[in-house]
C-alpha positions as CSV (number, residue, x, y, z in Angstrom):
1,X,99.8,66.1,144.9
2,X,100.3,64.4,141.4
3,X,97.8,67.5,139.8
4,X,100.3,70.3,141.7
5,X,103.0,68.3,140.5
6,X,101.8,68.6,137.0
7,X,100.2,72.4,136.9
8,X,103.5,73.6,137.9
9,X,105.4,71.2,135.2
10,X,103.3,72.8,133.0
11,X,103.6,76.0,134.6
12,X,108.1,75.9,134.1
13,X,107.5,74.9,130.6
14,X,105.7,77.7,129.5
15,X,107.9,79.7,131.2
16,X,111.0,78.3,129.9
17,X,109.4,78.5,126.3
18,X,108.4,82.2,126.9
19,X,111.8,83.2,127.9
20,X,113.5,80.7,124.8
21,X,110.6,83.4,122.4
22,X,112.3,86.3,124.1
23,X,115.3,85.6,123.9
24,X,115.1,84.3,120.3
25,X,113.1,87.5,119.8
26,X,115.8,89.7,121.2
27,X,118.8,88.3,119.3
28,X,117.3,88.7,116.2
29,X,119.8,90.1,113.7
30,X,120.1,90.9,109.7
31,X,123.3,91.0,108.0
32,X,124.9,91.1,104.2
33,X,122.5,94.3,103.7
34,X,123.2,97.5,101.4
35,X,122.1,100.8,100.3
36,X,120.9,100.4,97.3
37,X,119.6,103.6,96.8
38,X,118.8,107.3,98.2
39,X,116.1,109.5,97.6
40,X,115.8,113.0,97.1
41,X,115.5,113.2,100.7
42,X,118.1,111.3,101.8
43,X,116.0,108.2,102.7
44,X,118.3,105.1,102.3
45,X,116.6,102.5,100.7
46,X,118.2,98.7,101.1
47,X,118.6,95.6,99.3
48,X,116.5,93.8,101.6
49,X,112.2,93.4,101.8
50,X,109.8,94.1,103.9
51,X,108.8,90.3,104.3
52,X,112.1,89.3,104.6
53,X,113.2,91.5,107.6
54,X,109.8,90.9,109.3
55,X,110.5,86.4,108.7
56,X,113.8,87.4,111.1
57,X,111.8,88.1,114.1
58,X,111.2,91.9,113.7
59,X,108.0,93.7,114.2
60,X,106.5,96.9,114.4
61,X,107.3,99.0,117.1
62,X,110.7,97.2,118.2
63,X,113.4,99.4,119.1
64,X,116.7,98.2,117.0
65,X,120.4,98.6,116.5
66,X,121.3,100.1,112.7
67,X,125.0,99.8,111.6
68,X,125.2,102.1,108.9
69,X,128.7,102.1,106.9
70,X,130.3,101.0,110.8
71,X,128.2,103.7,112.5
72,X,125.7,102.4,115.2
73,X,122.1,104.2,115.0
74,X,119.6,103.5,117.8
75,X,116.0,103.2,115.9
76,X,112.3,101.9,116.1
77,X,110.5,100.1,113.6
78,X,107.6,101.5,111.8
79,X,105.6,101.8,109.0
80,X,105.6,105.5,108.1
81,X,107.6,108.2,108.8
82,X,105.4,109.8,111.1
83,X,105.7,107.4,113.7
84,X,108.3,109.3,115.2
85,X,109.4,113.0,115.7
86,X,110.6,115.2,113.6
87,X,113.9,115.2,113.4
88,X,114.2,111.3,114.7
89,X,115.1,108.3,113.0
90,X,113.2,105.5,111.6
91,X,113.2,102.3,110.0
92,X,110.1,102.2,107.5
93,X,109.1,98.5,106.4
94,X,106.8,98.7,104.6
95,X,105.0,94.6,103.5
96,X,103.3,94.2,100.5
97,X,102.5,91.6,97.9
98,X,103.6,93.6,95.2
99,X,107.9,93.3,95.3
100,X,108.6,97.2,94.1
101,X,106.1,98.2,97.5
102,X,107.8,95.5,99.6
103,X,110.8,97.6,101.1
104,X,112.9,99.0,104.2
105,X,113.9,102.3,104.2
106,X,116.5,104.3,107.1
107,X,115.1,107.7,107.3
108,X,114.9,110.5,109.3
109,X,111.5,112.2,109.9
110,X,111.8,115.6,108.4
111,X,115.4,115.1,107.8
112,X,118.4,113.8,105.5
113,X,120.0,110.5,106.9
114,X,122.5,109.7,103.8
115,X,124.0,113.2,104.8
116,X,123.7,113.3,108.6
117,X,125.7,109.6,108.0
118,X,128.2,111.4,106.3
119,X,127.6,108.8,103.5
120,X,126.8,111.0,100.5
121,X,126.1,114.9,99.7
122,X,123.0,116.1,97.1
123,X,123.6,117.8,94.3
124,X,120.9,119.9,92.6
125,X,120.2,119.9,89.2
126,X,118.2,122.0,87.0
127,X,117.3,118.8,85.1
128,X,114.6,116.4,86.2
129,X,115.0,115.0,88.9
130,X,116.4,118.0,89.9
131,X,118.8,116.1,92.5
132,X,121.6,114.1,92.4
133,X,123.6,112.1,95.2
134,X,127.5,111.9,95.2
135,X,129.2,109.3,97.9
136,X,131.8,111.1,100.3
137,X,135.5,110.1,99.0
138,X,136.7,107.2,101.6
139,X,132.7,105.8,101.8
140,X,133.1,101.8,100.7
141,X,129.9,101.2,98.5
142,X,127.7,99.6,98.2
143,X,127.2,100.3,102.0
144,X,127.3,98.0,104.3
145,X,124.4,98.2,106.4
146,X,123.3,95.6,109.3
147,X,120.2,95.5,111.4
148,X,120.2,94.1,115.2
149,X,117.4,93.9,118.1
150,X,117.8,96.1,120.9
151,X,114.3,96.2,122.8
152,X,111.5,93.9,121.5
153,X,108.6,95.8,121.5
154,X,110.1,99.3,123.5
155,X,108.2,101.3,120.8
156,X,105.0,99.1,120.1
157,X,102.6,101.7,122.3
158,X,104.1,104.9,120.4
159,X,104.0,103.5,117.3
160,X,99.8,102.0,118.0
161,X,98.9,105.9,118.8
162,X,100.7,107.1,115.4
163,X,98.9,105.4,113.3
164,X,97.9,107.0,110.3
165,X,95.4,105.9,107.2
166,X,95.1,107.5,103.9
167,X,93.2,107.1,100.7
168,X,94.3,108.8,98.0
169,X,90.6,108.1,96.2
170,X,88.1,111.2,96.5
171,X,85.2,108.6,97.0
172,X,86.2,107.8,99.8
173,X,85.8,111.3,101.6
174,X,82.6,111.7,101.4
175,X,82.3,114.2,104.4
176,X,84.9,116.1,102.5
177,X,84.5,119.2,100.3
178,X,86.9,119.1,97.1
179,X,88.8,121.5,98.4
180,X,89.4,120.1,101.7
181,X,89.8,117.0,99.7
182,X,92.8,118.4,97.9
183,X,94.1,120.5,101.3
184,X,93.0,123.5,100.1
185,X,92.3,126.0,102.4
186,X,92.8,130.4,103.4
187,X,95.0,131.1,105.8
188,X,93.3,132.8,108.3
189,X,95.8,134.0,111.7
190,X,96.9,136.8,113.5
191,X,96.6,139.8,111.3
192,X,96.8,137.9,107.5
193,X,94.1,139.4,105.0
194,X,90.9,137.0,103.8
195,X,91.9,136.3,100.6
196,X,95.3,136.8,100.6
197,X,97.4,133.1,101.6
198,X,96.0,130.0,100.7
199,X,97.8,126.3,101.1
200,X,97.2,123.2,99.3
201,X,98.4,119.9,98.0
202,X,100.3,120.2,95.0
203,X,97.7,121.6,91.9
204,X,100.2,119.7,89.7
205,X,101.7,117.1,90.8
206,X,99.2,113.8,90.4
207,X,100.7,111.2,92.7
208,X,98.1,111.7,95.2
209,X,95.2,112.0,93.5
210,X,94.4,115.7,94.2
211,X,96.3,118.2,91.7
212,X,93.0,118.8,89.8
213,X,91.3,119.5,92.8
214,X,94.1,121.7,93.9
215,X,93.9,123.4,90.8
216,X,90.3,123.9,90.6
217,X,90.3,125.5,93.9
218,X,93.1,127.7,93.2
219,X,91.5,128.9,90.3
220,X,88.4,129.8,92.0
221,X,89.9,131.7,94.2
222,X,92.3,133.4,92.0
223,X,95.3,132.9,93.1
224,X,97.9,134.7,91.0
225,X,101.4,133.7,92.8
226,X,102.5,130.0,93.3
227,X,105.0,129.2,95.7
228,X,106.4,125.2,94.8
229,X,108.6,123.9,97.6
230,X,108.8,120.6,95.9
231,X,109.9,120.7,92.4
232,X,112.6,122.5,90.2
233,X,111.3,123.9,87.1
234,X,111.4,120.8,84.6
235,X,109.9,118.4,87.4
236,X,107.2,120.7,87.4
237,X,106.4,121.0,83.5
238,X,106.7,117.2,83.0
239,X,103.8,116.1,85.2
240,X,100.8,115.1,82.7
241,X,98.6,118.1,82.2
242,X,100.5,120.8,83.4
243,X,100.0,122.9,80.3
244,X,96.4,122.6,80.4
245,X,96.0,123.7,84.3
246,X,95.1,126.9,85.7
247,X,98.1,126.7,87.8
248,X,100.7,127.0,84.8
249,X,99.2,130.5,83.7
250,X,99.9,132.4,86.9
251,X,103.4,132.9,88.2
252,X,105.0,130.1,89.9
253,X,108.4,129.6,91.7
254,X,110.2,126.1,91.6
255,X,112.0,125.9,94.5
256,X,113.0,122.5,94.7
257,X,113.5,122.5,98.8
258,X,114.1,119.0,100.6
259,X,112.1,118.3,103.8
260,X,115.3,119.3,106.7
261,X,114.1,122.8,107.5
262,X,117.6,123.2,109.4
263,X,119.3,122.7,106.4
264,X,121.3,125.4,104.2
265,X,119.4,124.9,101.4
266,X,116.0,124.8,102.9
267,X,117.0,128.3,104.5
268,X,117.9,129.8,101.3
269,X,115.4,128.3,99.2
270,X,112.9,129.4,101.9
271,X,114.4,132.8,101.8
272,X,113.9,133.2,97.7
273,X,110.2,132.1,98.5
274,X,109.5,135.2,100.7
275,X,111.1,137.2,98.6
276,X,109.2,136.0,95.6
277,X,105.5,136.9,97.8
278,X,106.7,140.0,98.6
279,X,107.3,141.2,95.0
280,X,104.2,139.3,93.8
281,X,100.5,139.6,93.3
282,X,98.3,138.5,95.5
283,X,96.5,136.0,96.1
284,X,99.7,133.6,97.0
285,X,99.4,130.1,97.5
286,X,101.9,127.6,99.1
287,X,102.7,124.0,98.3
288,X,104.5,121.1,98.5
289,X,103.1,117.5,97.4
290,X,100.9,116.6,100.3
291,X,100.5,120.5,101.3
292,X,101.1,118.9,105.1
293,X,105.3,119.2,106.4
294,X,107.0,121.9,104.1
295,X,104.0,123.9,103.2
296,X,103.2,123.5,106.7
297,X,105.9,124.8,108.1
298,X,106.7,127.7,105.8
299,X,102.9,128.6,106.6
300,X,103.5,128.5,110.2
301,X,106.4,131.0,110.1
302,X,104.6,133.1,108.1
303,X,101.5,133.2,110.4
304,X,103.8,133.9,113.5
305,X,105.4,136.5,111.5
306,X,102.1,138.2,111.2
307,X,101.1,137.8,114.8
308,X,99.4,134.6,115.1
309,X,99.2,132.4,118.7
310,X,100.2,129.3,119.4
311,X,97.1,127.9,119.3
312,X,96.1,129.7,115.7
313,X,99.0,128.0,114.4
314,X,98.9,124.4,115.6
315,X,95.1,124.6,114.7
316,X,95.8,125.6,110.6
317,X,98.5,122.5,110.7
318,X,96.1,119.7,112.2
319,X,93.5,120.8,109.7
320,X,95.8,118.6,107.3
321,X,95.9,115.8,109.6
322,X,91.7,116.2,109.6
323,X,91.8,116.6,106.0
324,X,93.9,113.5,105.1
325,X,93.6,111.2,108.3
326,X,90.7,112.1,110.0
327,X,92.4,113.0,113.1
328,X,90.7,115.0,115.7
329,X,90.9,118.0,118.0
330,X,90.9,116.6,121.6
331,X,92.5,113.1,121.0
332,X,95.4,112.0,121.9
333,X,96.9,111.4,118.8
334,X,95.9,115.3,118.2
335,X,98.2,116.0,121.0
336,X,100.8,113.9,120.4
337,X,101.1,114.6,116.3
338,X,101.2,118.6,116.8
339,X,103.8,118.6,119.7
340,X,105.9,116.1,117.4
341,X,105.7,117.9,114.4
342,X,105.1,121.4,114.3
343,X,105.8,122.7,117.7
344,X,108.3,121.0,117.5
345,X,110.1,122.1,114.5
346,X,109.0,126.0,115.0
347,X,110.6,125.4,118.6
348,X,113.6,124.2,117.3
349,X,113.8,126.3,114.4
350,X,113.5,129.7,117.0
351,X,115.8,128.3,119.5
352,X,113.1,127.1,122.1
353,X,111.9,124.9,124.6
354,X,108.5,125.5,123.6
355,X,106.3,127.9,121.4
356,X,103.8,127.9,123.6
357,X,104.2,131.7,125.6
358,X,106.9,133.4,123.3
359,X,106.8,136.0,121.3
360,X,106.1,134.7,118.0
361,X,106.2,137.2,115.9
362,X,109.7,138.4,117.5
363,X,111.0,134.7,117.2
364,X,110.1,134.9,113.1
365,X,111.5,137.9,112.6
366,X,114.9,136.7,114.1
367,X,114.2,133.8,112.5
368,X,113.5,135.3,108.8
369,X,116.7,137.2,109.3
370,X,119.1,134.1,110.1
371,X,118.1,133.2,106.9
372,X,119.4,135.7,105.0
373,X,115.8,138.6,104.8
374,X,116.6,142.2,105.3
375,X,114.6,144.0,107.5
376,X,113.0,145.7,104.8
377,X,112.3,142.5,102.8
378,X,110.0,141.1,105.9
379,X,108.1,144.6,106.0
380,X,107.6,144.0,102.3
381,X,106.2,140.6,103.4
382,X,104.1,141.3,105.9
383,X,102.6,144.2,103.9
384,X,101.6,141.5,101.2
385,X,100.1,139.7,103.6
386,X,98.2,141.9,105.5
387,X,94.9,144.5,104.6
């Protein structure tokens, strides 16, 4: 009786103490927080770690309560920005030794939070940068910004399947070609030309590691026509060794687009890039930095402009996802990354459910023309694309 008595003591305190965790868990909050900066994509950085949001309780894959300039945002924790959607929100916390890598940043995946929170509206410039972010008249500053617990854990499986590791060192892709290295690679669907459309990382841009790869690889294959979603023209000439790369011989447009495809200016800019393949020489290659969310969607359009399935197209985008992360066809994580990302955006982009049955081509015409193409100007497109 006395050992009953004292298993199921010992039974109500752990109990009791697992409910005092949760609920200590749960009510975890973080005040006196600020923006104290946005970048170019309208990520909000604030004034508070890594380390010292995780030593209040939080933890990966927690679902929280963002109070953003008195405006309540419902968002997980995670580490990267690909842990969610496209198109949903995030809070990045990123925990290093090092204080300028220690951070938190409010983002959307794909989007622009600082405008979508109607806190500030980018400006762009033709110097570098090339952007520059204005606060909406009324908008107390610096912004106030707290951080509450709304479901311990209610993300923690999602955010386990997402995750994604990168080197940026080439030794240590050793089952990787240098081109495939850098992200280089033809685009081959639905009725493009061998040898006409290649994608890549950036051949210029050396914060990854893989602009001279890029660059070697574009120069073997002769590309003539550079499409640059990423940078405006001086961002582009600054990076170290532009003058002596293949890449700043050729011709080259410096689009400067930011990473919401629904935005005005992505449309536009988009629309200046067709128009610049279609009165260039081929071969044409597209870029961003990492070659993998606006060079992959810009390729995707084109490929369903030119006929490609649903199938050809999500299997170009996860080559990226092979390339940099080593993610493979018939996983999971395949699954759940290409329904996330680019079905996704296509989808929304043409006004669907799903891509998956439609008329592709049909949807990127209507598509190419709600952007502001003529009809004439996406025959001259798919003429330089095709035989």
């Amino acid at each position: 009786m006395k050992k009953m008595l004292s298993l199921l003591l010992t039974v109500i305190l752990c109990l009791t103490m697992a409910v005092s965790v949760i609920a200590e868990d749960t009510a975890a909050q973080m005040s006196g927080i600020t923006v104290a900066d946005i970048q170019k994509y309208g990520n909000l950085v604030l004034s508070v770690s890594g380390t010292d949001l995780m030593a209040e309780g939080f933890s990966y894959g927690d679902i929280v309560d963002v109070t953003i300039n008195g405006q309540v945002y419902e968002m997980p924790v995670g580490s990267n920005f690909a842990d969610v959607d496209q198109g949903e929100m995030i809070c990045r916390v990123v925990v290093k030794e090092e204080p300028k890598e220690d951070y938190v940043i409010l983002a959307i995946n794909m989007g622009d939070l600082a405008t979508t929170a109607g806190i500030a509206v980018k400006q762009t410039t033709e110097e570098a940068p090339g952007f520059l972010w204005e606060y909406n008249e009324g908008v107390q500053t610096p912004v106030a910004v707290t951080i509450g617990m709304k479901e311990k854990g209610g993300y923690y499986d999602q955010w386990t399947i997402r995750q994604l590791v990168r080197s940026e060192k080439r030794e240590d892709y050793p089952g990787l070609t240098d081109a495939e290295f850098a992200n280089f690679r033809m685009i081959r669907a639905g009725r493009i030309a061998d040898g006409k459309l290649y994608r890549s990382s950036s051949p210029v841009n050396p914060e990854i590691g893989r602009n001279t790869y890029a660059d070697a690889a574009a120069a073997e294959a002769g590309v003539k026509t550079f499409i640059n979603l990423a940078d405006n023209e001086e961002t582009m000439r600054l990076y170290e060794g532009f003058n002596d790369s293949y890449y700043a011989k050729q011709q080259i447009i410096a689009l400067n687009l930011g990473v919401d495809f629904s935005a005005d200016s992505f449309r536009e800019g988009l629309a200046k890039g067709l128009r610049f393949i279609a009165t260039g020489e081929a071969p044409y290659l597209i870029h961003c930095n990492e070659g993998k969310d606006r060079a992959g969607f810009t390729s995707a359009i084109l490929e369903c402009l030119m006929g490609a399935t649903a199938d050809e197209v999500v299997a170009d985008y996860m080559i990226t996802y092979h390339n940099y992360y080593g993610v493979e066809l018939g996983t999971e994580q395949y699954d759940i990354i290409a329904g996330s990302n680019i079905m996704k955006s296509l989808a929304t982009s043409f006004g669907l459910e799903t891509i998956e049955g439609a008329d592709l081509q049909a949807c990127a015409e209507k598509y190419l023309l709600s952007i502001g193409l003529t009809q004439e100007e996406i025959s001259a497109v798919q003429t330089a694309l095709g035989e």
